[in-house]
Structures are given as C-alpha cells and as structure tokens.
Kinemage of the C-alpha trace (Angstrom):
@kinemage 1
@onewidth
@group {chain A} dominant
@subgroup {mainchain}
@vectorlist {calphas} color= white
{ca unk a 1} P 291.862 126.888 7.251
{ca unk a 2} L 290.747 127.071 10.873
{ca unk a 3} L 293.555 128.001 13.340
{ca unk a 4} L 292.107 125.057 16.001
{ca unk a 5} L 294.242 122.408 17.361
{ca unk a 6} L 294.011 118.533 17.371
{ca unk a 7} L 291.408 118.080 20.116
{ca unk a 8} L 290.496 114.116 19.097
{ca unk a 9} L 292.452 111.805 17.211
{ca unk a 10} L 291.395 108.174 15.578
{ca unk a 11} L 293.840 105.484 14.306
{ca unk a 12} L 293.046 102.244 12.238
{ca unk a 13} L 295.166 99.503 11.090
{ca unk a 14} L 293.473 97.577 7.958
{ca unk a 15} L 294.627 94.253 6.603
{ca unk a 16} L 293.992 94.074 3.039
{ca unk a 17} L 293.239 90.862 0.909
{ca unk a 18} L 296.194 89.388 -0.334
{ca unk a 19} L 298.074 90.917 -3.545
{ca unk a 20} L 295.385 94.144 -2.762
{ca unk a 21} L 297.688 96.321 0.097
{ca unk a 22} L 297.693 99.049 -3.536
{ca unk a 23} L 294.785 98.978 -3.782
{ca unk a 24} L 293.718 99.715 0.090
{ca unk a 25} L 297.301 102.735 0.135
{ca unk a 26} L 295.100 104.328 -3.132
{ca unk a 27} L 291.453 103.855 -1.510
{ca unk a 28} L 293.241 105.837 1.679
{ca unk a 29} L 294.734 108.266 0.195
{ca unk a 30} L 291.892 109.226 -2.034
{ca unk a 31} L 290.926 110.927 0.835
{ca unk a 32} L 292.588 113.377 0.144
{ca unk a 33} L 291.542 114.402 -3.414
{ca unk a 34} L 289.492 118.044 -3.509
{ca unk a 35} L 286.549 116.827 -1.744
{ca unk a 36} L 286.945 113.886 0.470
{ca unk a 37} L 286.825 114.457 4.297
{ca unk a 38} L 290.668 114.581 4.600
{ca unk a 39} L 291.234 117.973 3.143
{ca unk a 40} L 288.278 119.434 5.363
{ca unk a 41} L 289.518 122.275 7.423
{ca unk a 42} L 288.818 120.014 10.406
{ca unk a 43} L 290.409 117.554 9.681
{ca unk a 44} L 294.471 118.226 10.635
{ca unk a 45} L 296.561 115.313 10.510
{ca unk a 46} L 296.030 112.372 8.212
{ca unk a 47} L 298.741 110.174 7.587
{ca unk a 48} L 298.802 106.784 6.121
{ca unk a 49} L 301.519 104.441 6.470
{ca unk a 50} L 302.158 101.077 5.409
{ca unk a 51} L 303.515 97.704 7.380
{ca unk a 52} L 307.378 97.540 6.605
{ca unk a 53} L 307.175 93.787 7.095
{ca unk a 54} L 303.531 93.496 5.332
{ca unk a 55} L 302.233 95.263 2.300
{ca unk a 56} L 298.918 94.390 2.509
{ca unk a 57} L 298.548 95.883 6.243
{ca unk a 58} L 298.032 99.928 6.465
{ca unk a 59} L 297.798 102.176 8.972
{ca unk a 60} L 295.519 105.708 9.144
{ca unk a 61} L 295.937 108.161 11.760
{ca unk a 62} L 294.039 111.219 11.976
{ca unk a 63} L 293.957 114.132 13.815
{ca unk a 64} L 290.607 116.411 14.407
{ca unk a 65} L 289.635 119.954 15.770
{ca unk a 66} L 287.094 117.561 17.165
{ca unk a 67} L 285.202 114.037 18.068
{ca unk a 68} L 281.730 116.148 16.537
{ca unk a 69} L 283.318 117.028 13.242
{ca unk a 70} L 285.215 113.946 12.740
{ca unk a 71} L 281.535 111.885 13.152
{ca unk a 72} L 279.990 115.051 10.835
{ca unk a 73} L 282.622 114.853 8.251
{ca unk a 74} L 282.784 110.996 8.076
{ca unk a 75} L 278.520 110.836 7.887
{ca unk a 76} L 279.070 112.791 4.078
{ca unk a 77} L 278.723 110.913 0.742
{ca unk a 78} L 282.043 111.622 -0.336
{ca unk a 79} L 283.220 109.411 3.089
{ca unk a 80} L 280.746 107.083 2.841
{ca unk a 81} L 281.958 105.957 -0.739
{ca unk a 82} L 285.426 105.428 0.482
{ca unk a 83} L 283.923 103.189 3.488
{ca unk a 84} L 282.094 101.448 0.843
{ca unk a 85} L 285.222 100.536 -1.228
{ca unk a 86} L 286.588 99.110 1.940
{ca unk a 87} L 284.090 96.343 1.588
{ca unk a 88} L 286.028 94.493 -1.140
{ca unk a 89} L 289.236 94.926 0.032
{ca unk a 90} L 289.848 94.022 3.677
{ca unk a 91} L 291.125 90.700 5.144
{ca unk a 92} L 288.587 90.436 7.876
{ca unk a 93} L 287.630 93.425 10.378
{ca unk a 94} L 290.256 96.478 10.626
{ca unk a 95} L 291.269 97.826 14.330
{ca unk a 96} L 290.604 101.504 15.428
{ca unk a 97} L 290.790 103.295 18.641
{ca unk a 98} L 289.863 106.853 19.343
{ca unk a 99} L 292.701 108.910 20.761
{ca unk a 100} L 292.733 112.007 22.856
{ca unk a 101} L 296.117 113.553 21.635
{ca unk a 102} L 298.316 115.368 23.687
{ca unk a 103} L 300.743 116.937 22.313
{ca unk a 104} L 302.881 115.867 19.294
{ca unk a 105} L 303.531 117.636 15.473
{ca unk a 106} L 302.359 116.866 11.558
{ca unk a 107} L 304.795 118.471 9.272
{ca unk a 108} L 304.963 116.874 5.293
C-alpha cells in the first residue's frame, strides 16, 4: 500500500431506474472485489452512499494519490465492465465533478 496522500478526488451522484437503486449500491460496490480499480493502492477513499430520501439515487466519492492514476486505473477492463453495467441501470445522465481535496479523513 503506497504511503501517498489524496492529491485528486472525483464524486458522482447516479440516479438509477426505478425499483433498480440495488442493483446500482451492488454494481458500486463491486468495485471493490480483489481486482476492480477500488482496491488499487491508488486509489484511497471510496465510499458509496445512498439518498436517505431516494433509494434509487447513489452517491460515489473517491479519493486518489492522483488525477494520472485515477484516468490509468479507470482505462482497465476490470473498470470498464463496471462502466458498462451502468448502461442498463441509470435514469438519465449521472453528475460528477473532479475535486482537489484539502484536507479531511476516511476511516471504516
């Protein structure tokens, strides 16, 4: 595990079809199963979160040792067949910004 800190950060919020927001929470956190980009060493926060009020909206936030490994990570097969799967799920396009974190803490 690399001793690096969170130098770039990306958060999403995805809508899901109706009666699928299980479906989207399991595609999410299949990322991390052995593998998939979130259990890279570069990749240091990923936490996925659900709408209190809607359980077909979820949010991803991620935290990277960088922008370049972030792009790397996410341009492997293993990503790319979770992107896929978000084909026939979502309600319509999700929302994601990059962030530049600042300061902050990821404990589970």
């Amino acid at each position: 595990m690399t001793n690096s800190s969170v130098t770039y950060g990306f958060a999403a919020t995805l809508t899901a079809k109706a009666g699928r927001g299980d479906d989207l929470i399991a595609l999410l956190l299949s990322g991390l199963e052995a593998g998939n980009p979130a259990t890279s060493e570069h990749c240091l926060v990923y936490l996925v979160s659900r709408s209190p009020s809607n359980p077909d909206v979820a949010h991803v936030i991620e935290g990277w040792t960088s922008e370049e490994d972030h792009h790397r990570i996410f341009a492997t097969d293993a990503a790319q067949a979770i992107v896929a799967g978000f084909a026939e799920l979502l309600e319509g396009e999700s929302v994601s910004t990059d962030l530049t974190p600042v300061g902050g803490k990821a404990r589970f």
